[in-house]
C-alpha positions as CSV (number, residue, x, y, z in Angstrom):
1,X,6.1,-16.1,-11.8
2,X,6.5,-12.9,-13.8
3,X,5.5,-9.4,-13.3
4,X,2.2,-8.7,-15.4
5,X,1.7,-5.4,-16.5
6,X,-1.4,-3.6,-14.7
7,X,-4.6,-2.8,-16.5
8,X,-5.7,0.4,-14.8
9,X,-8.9,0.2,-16.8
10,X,-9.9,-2.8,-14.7
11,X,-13.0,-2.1,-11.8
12,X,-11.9,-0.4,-7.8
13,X,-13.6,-1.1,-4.9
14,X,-13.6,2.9,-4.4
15,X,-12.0,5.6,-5.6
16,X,-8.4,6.4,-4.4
17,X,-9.2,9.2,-1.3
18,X,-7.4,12.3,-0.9
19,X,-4.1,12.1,1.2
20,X,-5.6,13.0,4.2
21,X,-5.8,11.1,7.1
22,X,-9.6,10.8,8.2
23,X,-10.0,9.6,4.5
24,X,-7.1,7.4,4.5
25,X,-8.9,6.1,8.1
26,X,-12.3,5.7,6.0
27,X,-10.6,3.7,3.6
28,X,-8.6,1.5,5.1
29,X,-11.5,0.3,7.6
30,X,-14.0,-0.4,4.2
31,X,-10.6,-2.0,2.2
32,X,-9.0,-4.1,5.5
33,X,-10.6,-3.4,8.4
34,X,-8.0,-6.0,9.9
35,X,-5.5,-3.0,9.4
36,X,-7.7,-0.3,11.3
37,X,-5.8,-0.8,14.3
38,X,-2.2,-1.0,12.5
39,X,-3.0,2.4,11.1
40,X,-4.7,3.7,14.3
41,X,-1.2,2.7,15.9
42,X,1.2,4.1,13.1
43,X,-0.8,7.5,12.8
44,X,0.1,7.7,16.6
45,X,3.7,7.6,16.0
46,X,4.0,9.6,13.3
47,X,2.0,12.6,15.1
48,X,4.5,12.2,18.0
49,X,7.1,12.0,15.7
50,X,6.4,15.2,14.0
51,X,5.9,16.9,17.3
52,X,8.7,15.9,18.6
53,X,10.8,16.7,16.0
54,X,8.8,19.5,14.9
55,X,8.4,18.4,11.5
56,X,5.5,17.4,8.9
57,X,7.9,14.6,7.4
58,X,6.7,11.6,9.7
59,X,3.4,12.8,8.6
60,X,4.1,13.1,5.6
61,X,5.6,9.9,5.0
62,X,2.9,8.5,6.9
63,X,0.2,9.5,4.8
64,X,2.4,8.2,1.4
65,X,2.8,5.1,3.0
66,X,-1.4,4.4,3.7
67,X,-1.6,6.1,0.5
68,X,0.1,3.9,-1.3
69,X,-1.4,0.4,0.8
70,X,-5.4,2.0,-0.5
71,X,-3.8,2.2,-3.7
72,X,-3.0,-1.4,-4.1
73,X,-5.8,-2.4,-1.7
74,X,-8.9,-0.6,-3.6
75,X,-8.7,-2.5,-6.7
76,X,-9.6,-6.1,-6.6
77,X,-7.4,-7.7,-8.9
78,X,-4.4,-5.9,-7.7
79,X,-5.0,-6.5,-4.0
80,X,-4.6,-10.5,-5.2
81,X,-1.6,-10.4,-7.0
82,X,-0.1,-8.8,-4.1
83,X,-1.2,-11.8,-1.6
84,X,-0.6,-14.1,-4.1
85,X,3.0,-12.2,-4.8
86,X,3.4,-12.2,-0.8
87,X,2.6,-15.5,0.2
88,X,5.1,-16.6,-3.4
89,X,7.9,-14.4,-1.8
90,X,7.5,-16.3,1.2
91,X,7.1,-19.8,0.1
92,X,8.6,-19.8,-3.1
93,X,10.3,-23.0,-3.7
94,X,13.7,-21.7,-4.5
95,X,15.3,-18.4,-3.9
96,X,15.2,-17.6,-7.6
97,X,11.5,-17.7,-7.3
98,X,11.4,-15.7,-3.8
99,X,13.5,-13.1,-5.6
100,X,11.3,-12.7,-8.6
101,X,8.0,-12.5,-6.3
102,X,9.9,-9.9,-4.4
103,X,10.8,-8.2,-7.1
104,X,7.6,-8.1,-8.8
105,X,6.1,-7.0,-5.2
106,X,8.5,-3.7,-6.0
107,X,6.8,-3.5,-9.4
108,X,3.8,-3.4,-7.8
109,X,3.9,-0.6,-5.2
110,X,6.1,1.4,-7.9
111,X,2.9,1.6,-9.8
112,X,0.7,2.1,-7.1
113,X,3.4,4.7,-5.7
114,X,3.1,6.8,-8.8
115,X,-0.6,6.7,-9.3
116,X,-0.8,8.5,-5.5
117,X,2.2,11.2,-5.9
118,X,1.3,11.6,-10.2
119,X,4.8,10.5,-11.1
């Protein structure tokens, strides 16, 4: 399997939300409510970690990181290739075929990764 270029012209679920946590929460629990509690849990840590360090970086890198999972989440078609690419990557029937899933995985969140930062 191949990396297909993505159409960003092609319909979203909603739009992507400000990087913000409350929105992120919002989104996350209409997109994959079965993450609700992963994010719940990993919005804990981060705000410990940034106290504790006294430091926005865990923050921010939290709020990239659920960013960047709406990003790929909010659009339909996107949100299957990366199950399809996951479960590939994972049950590919050789390791040249894992390795191309995985690689086109990396594809994937590059693009989402730039359509939240703008690069």
């Amino acid at each position: 399997m191949t990396a297909q270029p993505f159409d960003e012209g092609r319909a979203t679920i909603i739009p992507q939300p400000p990087m913000d946590a409350d929105a992120l929460r919002v989104a996350v629990a209409r997109l994959t409510p079965e993450d609700s509690a992963l994010f719940e849990q990993k919005y804990r840590e981060a705000w410990n970690a940034a106290y504790r360090t006294s430091s926005t970086q865990p923050m921010r890198a939290f709020l990239v990181d659920w960013s960047i999972r709406v990003a790929v989440h909010r659009i339909p078609e996107r949100a299957r290739r990366w199950r399809d690419l996951e479960y590939l990557s994972m049950a590919a029937p050789n390791r040249e075929a894992s390795r191309a899933a995985s690689a086109a995985l990396g594809e994937l969140l590059r693009a989402a990764e730039r359509e939240v930062l703008g690069r």
